[in-house]
GUKOLMAR-146634 format. One line per 4 residues: number of its first residue (from 1); for each residue x negated, y, z of C-alpha. Coordinates in nm, 2 decimals. Layout:
N
NUM> X:Y:Z  ...;
***
This chain:
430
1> -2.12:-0.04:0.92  -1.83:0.10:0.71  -1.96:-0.07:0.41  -2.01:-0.41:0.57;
5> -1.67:-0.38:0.73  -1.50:-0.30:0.39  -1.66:-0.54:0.19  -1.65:-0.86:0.46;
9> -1.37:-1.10:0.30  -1.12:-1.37:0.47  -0.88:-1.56:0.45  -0.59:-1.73:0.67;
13> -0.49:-2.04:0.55  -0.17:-2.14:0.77  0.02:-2.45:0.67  0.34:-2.33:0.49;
17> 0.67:-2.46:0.53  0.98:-2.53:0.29  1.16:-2.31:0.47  1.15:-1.99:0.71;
21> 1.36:-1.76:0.89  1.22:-1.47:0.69  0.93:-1.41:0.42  0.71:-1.13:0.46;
25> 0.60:-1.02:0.18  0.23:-0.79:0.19  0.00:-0.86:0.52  -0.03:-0.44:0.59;
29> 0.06:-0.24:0.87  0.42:-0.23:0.73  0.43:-0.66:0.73  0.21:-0.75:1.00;
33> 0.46:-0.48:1.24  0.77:-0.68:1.08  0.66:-1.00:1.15  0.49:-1.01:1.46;
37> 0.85:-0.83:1.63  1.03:-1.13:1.46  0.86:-1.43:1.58  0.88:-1.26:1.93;
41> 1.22:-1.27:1.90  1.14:-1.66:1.84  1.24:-1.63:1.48  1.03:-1.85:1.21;
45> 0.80:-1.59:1.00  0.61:-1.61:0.68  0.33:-1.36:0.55  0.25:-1.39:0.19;
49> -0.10:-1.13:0.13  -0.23:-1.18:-0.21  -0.52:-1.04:-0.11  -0.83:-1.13:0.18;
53> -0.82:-0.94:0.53  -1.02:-0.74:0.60  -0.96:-0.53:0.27  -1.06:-0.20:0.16;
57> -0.76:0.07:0.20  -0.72:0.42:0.22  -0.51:0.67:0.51  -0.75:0.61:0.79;
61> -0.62:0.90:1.02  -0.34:0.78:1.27  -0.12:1.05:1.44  0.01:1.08:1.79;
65> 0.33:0.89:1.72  0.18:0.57:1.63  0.13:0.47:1.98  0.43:0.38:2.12;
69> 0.51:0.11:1.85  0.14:0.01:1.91  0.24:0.00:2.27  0.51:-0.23:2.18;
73> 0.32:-0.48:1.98  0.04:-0.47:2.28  -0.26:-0.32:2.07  -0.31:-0.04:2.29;
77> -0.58:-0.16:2.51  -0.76:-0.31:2.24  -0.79:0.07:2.05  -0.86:0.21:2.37;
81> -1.16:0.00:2.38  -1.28:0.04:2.02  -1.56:0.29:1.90  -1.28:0.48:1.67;
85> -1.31:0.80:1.73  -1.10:0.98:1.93  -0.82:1.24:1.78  -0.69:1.51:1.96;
89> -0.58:1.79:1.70  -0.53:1.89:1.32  -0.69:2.18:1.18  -0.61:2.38:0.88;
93> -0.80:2.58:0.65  -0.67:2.79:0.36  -0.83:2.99:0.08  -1.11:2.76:0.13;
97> -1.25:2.97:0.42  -1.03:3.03:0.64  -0.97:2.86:0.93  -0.70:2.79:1.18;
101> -0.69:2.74:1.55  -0.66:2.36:1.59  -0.30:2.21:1.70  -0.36:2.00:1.98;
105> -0.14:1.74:2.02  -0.08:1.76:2.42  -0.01:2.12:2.39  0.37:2.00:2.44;
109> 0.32:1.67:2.57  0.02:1.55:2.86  0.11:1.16:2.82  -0.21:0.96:2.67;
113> 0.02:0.92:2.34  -0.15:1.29:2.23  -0.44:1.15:2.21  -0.46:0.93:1.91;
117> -0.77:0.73:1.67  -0.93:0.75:1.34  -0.93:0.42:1.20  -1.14:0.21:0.91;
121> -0.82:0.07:0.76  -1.02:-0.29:0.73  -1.05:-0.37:1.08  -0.77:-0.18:1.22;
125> -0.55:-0.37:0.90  -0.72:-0.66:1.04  -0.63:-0.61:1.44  -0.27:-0.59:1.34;
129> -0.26:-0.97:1.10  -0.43:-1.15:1.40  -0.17:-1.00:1.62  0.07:-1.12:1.42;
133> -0.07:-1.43:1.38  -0.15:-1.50:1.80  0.22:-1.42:1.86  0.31:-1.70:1.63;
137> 0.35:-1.56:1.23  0.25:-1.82:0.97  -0.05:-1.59:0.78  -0.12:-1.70:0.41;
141> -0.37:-1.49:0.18  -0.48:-1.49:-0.15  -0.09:-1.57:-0.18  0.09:-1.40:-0.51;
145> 0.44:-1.42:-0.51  0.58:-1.43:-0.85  0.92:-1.36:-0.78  1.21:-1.34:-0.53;
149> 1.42:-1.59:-0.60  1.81:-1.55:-0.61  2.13:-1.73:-0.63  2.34:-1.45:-0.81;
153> 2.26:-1.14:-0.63  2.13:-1.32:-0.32  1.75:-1.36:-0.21  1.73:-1.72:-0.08;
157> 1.34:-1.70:-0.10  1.00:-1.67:-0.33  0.81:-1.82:-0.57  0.44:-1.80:-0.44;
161> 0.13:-1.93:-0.64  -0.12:-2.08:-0.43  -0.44:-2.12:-0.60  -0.38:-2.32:-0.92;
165> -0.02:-2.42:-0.81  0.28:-2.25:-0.69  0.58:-2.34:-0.53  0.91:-2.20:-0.39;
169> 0.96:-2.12:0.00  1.30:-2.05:0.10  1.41:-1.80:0.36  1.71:-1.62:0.50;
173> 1.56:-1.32:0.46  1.29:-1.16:0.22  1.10:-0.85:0.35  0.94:-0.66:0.13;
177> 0.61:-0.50:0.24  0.42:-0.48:-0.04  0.30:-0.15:0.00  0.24:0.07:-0.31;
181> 0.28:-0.19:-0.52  0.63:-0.17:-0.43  0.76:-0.51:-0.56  1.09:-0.58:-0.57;
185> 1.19:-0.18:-0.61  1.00:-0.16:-0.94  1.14:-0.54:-1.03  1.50:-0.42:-0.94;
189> 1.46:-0.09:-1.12  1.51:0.09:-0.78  1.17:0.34:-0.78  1.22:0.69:-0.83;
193> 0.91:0.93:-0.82  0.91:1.27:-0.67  0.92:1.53:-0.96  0.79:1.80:-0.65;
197> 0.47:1.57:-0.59  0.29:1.43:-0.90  -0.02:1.48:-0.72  -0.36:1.24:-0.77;
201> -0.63:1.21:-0.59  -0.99:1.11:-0.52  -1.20:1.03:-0.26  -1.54:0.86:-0.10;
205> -1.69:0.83:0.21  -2.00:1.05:0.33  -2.27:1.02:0.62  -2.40:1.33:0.77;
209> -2.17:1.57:0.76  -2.15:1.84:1.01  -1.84:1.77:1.30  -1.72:1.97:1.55;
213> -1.81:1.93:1.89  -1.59:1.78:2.17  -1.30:1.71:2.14  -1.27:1.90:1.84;
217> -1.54:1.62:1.68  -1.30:1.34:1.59  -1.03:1.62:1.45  -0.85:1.58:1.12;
221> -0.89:1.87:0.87  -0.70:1.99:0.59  -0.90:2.25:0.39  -0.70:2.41:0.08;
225> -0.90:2.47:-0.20  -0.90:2.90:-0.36  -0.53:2.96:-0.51  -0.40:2.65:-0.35;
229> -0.46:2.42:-0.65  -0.60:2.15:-0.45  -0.64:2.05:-0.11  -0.92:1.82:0.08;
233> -0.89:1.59:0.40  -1.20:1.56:0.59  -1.15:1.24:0.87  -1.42:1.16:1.09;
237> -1.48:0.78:1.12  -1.73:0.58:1.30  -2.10:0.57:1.24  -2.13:0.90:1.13;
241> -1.90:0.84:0.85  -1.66:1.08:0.69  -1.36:1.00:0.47  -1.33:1.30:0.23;
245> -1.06:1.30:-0.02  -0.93:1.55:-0.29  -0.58:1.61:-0.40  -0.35:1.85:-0.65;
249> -0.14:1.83:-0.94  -0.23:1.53:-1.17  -0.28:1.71:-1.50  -0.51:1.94:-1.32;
253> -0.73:1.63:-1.12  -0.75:1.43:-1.43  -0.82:1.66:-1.74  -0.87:1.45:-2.03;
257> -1.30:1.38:-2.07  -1.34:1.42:-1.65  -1.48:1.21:-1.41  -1.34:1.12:-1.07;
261> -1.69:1.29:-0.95  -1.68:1.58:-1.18  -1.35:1.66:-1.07  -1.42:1.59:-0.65;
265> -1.71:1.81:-0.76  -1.54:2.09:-0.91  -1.31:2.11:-0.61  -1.57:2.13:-0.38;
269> -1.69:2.42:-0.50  -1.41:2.64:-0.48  -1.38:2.49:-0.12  -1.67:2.69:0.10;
273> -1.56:2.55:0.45  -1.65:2.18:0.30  -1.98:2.29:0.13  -2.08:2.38:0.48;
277> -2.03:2.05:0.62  -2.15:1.84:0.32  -2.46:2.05:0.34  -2.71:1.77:0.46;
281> -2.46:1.47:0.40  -2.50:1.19:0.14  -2.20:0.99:-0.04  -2.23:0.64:0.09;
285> -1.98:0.46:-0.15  -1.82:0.53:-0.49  -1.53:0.76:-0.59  -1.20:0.63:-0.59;
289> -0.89:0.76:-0.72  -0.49:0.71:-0.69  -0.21:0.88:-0.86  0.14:0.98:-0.84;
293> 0.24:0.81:-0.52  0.56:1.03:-0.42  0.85:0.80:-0.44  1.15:0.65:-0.30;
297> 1.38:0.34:-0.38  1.77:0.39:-0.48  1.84:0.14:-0.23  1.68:0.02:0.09;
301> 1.85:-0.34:0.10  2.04:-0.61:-0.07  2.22:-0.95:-0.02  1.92:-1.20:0.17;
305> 1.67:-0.89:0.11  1.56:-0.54:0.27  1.27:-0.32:0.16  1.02:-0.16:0.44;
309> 0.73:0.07:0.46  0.57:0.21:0.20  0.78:-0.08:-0.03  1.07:0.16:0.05;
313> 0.90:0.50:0.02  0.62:0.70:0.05  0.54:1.06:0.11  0.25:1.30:0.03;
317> -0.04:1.19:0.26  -0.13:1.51:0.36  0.01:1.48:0.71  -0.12:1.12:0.77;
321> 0.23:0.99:0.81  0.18:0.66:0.58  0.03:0.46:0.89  0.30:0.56:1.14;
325> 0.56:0.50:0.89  0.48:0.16:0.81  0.46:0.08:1.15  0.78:0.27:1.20;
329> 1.00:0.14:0.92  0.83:-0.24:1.06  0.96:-0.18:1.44  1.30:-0.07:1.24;
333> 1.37:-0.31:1.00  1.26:-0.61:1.24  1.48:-0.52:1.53  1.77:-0.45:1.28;
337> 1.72:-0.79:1.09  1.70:-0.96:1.44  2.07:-0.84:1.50  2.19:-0.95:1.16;
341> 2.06:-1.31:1.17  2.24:-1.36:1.56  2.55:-1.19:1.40  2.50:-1.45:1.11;
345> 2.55:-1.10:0.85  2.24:-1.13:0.59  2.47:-0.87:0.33  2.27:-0.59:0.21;
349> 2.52:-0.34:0.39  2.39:-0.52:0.72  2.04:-0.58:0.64  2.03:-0.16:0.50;
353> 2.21:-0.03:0.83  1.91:0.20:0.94  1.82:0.37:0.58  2.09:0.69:0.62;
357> 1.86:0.77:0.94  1.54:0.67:0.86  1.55:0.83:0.55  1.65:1.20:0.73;
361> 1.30:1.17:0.94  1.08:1.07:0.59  1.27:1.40:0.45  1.13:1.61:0.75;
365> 0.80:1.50:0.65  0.89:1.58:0.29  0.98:1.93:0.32  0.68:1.99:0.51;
369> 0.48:1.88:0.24  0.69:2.11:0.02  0.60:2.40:0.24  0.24:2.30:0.21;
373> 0.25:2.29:-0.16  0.47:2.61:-0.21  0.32:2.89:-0.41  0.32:3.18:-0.17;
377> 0.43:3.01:0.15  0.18:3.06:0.47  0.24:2.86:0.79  0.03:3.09:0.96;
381> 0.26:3.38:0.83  0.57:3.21:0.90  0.47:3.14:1.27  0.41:3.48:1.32;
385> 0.75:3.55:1.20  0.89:3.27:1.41  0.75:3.17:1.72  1.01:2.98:1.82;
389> 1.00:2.73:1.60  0.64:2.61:1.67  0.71:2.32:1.89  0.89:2.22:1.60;
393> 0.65:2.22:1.35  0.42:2.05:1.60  0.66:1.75:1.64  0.64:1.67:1.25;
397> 0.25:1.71:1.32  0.25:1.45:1.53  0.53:1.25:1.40  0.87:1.27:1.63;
401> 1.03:1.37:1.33  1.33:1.14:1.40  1.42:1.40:1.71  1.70:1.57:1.71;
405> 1.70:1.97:1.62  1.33:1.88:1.47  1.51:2.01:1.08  1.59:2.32:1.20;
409> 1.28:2.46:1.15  1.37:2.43:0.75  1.66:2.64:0.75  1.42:2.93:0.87;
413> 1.16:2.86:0.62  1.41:2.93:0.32  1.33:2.83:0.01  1.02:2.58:-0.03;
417> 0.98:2.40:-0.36  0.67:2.33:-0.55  0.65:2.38:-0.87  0.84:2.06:-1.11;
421> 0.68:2.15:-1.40  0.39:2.36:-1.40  0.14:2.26:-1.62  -0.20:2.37:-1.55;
425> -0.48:2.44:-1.75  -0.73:2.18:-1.85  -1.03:2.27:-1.67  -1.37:2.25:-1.89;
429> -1.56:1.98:-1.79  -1.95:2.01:-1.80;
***
């Protein structure tokens, strides 16, 4: 089932126009979130994917706080209905053995919201471009844009090749969605990495692995590796399908010689929680890797043009917040670029209004991540310690990380930082 899904191709061929409201530029959560607000607003919207949907992707795990913008865009009857499994909690283990008590989600908060799905990005990518495209968005894949077009420093539009051809489709606004790719920060020079988390990873997919029972069996897990070099995310999918992924420090993932399976390999056995559940399981696709994905842009908008999702920034994924801040950063920019075309004000100080806040809830994400990655630093110890602050660290956990008070928890934590610079040792490879 996973592999049919991820390997089923199409394409939307909508009739494009000389002239839209606003371009969206990528099809992903992030776009298809953007768009389908817009043009229920009644504005005209574009989606330029250069690729088919359904495509593969990666960060199938959604967290709590993804629900109420699916709420919004009216997809939550539809996941209700699906055969994703069902997501209650996050569990931790550290050293490689030892494990946590899992952090359910409605331990602050009955409402049906705590409950949440683990997705096969493919279909759920899929579910959120034929929203998108039922409420009224022009769809086009297999759609590259070449460039944004300006007159001086204002976007008035792209330059998109279709097929053999291309052409130029004007807009009042661009929005950039392009996910990792991040288009027009790299083209502007805006990108700036995260010297705290050069981390790569790989990953596959596996069938047979053991799961918890009840409503422990759809759980996300985060197992640390011995010495906290490394850390692996085991997500239960449908079909008896588990998405297993490996990440540390990029010198230490990729020593020169290695193979992405000699390397998940190696992990795996300084991991003895995983080896339990991998046991009697069998890979069912290939290894994949990614690397050095911490980043941010300079700047989140310009004149006729404003950045979003994971074309903005993007964190660590060991919390699972990529999904919920695409769709996030979509609800955000869309309602905000809504008010500045009915006020007329397309400037990059208008179209950039909501970055100075956004930004402070992607930084509580952040630090957590550095906490996670800090030589030394338990969570387990540091709730002993203080109590108090659990609700807190439960709300990042399930993403309301834009409350307020939700930060204070850092100022009792102290010091986290990674390492910037460490190198580490080149591992012999067999």
């Amino acid at each position: 089932m996973i592999q049919a899904a991820f390997s089923e191709t199409g394409e939307y061929s909508g009739e494009i126009n000389d002239q839209y409201d606003v371009v969206v530029i990528g099809g992903g959560p992030a776009g298809a979130t953007v768009s389908t607000i817009l043009a229920e607003y009644g504005h005209d919207v574009l989606v330029l994917e250069r690729s088919t949907i359904p495509r593969f992707h990666v960060g199938e795990s959604l967290i709590p706080e993804t629900y109420w913008v699916l709420d919004r865009l009216g997809l939550v009857p539809q996941l209700k209905a699906s055969a994703y499994p069902k997501k209650f909690s996050v569990q931790f283990v550290s050293d490689g053995w030892k494990e946590s008590a899992p952090f359910y989600f409605d331990m602050m908060n009955p409402h049906e919201s705590s409950q949440t799905w683990q997705v096969e990005r493919a279909d759920f990518d899929k579910m959120l471009i034929d929203n998108a495209v039922a409420k009224g968005v022009t769809v086009r894949t297999q759609a590259q844009v070449l460039e944004v077009t300006f007159e001086g420093d204002r976007a008035t539009g792209v330059r998109v090749k279709l097929g053999a051809s291309s052409r130029n489709v004007a807009a009042k606004v661009v929005v950039d969605c392009s996910g990792n790719s991040a288009f027009l920060c790299n083209r502007l020079g805006l990108r700036v990495g995260d010297p705290l988390l050069q981390k790569g990873t790989v990953w596959s997919y596996f069938k047979g692995a053991l799961r918890d029972e009840g409503r422990d069996e759809g759980a996300t897990i985060i197992l640390q590796t011995e010495d906290k070099k490394s850390w692996f995310w085991y997500i239960p999918l449908r079909d008896d399908v588990v998405s297993i992924g490996c990440t540390g420090n990029m010198q230490y993932m990729f020593p020169k010689g290695s193979s992405p399976e000699a390397t998940f390999e190696r992990e795996l056995e300084r991991c003895p929680a995983l080896q339990k559940r991998l046991e009697n399981a069998t890979r069912c696709m290939d290894f994949f890797t990614t690397r050095d994905y911490s980043y941010r842009s300079k700047q989140a908008a310009g004149d006729g043009w404003v950045l979003c999702g994971d074309a903005f920034s993007f964190v660590d994924p060991v919390y699972s917040s990529g999904v919920f801040l695409a769709l996030k950063c979509g609800e955000i920019v869309a309602d905000n670029t809504h008010a500045a075309l009915v006020e007329g004000d397309t400037s990059g100080e208008r179209l950039g209004i909501w970055r100075d806040d956004y930004a402070k809830g992607v930084e509580n994400f952040r630090k957590l991540v550095y906490a996670f990655y800090t030589p030394g630093f338990s969570f387990g110890d540091f709730m002993r310690e203080h109590p108090g602050y659990k609700d807190h660290l439960v709300d990042i956990l399930i993403g309301a990380v834009f409350k307020p008070g939700v930060s204070d928890i850092f100022e009792a934590m102290g010091d986290i930082r990674p390492p910037s610079d460490r190198v580490e040792p080149e591992p012999t490879t067999a």
